[in-house]
N, C-alpha and C positions, 0 to 999 in steps of 0.2 A: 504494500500500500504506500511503502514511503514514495517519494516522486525525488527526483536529485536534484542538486540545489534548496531543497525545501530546509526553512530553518527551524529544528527542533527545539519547543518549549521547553525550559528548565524544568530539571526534578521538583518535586513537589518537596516542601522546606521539612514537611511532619507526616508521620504514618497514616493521621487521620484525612490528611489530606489527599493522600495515595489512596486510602481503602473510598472515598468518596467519589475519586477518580476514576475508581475502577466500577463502581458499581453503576455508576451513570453511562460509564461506558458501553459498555458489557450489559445496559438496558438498551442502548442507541443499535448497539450492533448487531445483536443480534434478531430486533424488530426490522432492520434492515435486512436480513437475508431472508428471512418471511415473507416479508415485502416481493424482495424481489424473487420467489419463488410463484410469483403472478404471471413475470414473464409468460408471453405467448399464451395464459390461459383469463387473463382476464373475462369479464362478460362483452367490454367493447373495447376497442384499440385507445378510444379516450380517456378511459382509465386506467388501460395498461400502462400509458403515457406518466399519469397523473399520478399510482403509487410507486415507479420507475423514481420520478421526481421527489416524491417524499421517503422512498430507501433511500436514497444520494444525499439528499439531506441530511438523514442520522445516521451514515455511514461516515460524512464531516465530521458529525459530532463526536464520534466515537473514536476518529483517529486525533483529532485534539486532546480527547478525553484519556484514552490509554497512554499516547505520546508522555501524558503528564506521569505514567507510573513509569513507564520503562520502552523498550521496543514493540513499535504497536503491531509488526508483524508477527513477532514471538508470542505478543499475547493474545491474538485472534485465533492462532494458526498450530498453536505447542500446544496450551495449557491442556490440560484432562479437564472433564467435566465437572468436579468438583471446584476445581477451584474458578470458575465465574460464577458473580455476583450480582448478575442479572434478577430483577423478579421474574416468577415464574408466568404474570399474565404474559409477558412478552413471547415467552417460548412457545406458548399455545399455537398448533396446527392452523393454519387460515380458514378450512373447513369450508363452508360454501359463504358467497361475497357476504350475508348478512351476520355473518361472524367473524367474518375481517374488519366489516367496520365498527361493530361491537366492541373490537376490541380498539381498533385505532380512537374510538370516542373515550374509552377508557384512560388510554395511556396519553393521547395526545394533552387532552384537555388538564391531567394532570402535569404533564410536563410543560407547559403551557404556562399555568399558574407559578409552577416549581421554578422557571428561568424567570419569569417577570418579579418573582421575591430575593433570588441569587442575582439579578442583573443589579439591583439599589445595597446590595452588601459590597461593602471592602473586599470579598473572599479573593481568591485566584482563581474562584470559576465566574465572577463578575464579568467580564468580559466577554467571555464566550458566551456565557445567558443573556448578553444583552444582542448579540448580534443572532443566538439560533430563536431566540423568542419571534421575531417576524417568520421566520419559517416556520417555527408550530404553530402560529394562530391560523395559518394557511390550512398545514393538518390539523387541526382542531376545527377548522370552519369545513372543509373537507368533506368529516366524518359527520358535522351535523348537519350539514345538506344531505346527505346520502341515508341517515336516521328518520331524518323528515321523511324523506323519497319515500324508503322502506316502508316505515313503520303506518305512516298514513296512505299508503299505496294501496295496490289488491290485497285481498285476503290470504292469499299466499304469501306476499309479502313480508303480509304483517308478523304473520304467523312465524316466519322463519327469521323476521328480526327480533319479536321477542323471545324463542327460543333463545338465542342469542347471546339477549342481554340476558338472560336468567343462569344459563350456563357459565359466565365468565364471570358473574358478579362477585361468585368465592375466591375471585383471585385476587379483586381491586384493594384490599385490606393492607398487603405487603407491602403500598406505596407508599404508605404512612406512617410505618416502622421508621422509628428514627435512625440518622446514618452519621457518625461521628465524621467529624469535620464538615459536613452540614450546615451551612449559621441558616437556619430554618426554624418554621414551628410547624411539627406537622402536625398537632390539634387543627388549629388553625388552617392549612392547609385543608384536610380531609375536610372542615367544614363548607368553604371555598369550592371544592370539588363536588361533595354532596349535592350540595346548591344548583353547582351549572350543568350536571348531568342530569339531575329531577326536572331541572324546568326543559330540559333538550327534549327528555324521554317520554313527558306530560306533551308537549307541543306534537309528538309526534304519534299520540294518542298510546305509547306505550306504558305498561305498568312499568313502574322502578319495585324491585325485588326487594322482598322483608329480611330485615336482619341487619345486625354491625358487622359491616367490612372487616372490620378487624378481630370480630371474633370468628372467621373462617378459619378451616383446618390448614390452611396453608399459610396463611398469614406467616411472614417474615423468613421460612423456608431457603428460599432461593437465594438471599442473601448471606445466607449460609452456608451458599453451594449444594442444596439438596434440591435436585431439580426433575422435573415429571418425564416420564416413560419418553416421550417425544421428542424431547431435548438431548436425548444421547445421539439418535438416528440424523438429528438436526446437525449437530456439532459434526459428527462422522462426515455427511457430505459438505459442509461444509470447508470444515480441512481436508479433505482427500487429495485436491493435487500438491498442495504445500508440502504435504508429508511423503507426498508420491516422488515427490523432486527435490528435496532436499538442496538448501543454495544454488535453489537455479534464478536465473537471472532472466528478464523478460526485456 
């Protein structure tokens, strides 16, 4: 991923600052190869376009974001599955389009808020939150046109977008676990999110599902490195030819 000439970020000054580094990362990237596992199967070429454009986006993010731990090919391309620290909504399979954008409304919307509160911080992620926040409001705006679409659509539609959202809602909990080196509130935050998902999911004539986010069985899992059946199979193709090729050069 690196490009030559490109000038690499300094290490991060403290460990909490790495393990925050990496878990943002390591959310970015690997919703990125999800993403781009649309390729050629999209519903229309205007949206194979459009989540083409928002993988590339957090595949940015991600190599700023790992850069900050160490070599960002080494850490996409080596690690075993245990040690990314990705949440687990991200790893989730794309399944049919109304459970891709379930989840993009999910992650977006939180990530969204998450860079517009690190963008007004001092941190070392200031910076980068302040320039990838105009590209998530794009995916955050995205996924709630495509919710509307759905959700107020045919009855097929509908039906297959609240599946959807009722399926992935046990995962949205682990975004709000707190992340050391973080200058956040994620009370605060999760209320924030509660908020703009209920009135997205209400506008779109869909139920929002009962329960605390955060008392799901998976809550804070993934940031653990303990990640779902899916996620091994995922990782597998994704580093295949890295490890197929050892210091090859392109």
């Amino acid at each position: 991923m690196t490009q030559p000439g490109t000038t690499q970020p300094r290490t991060p000054a403290t460990t909490d600052t790495a393990s925050a580094a990496l878990a943002l990362g390591d959310d970015a990237l690997v919703l990125s190869h999800r993403l781009g596992e649309w390729a050629g199967h999209a519903p229309v070429l205007e949206e194979e376009l459009a989540l083409a454009n928002i993988a590339l986006d957090l595949l940015g993010q991600a190599r700023v974001l790992l850069s900050l731990v160490g070599d960002e090919d080494e850490l996409a391309y080596l690690r075993e599955e245990r040690a990314f620290r990705n949440v687990q909504l991200v790893e989730q399979p794309n399944g049919d389009f109304a459970h891709t954008i379930a989840r993009q409304l999910y992650f977006s919307t939180y990530q969204q808020l998450l860079y517009a509160e690190l963008a007004q911080t001092g941190s070392e992620f200031a910076p980068l939150a302040a320039k990838a926040v105009k590209e998530v409001a794009y995916h955050q705006d995205h996924a709630r046109q495509w919710t509307l679409r759905l959700g107020d659509g045919t009855q097929e539609s509908h039906t297959r977008m609240q599946r959807a959202v009722d399926a992935l809602w046990r995962y949205t909990g682990e975004m709000f676990q707190p992340v050391p080196g973080l200058d956040i509130d994620p009370q605060g935050l999760q209320a924030r999110w509660t908020t703009t998902v209920a009135d997205v999911l209400q506008e779109a004539t869909l139920t929002v599902p009962e329960g605390p986010q955060l008392g799901a069985w998976s809550a804070g899992a993934g940031r653990q490195g303990v990640h779902t059946e899916s996620f091994g199979r995922m990782l597998a193709e994704m580093q295949h030819l890295h490890r197929s090729h050892p210091g090859a050069s392109w």
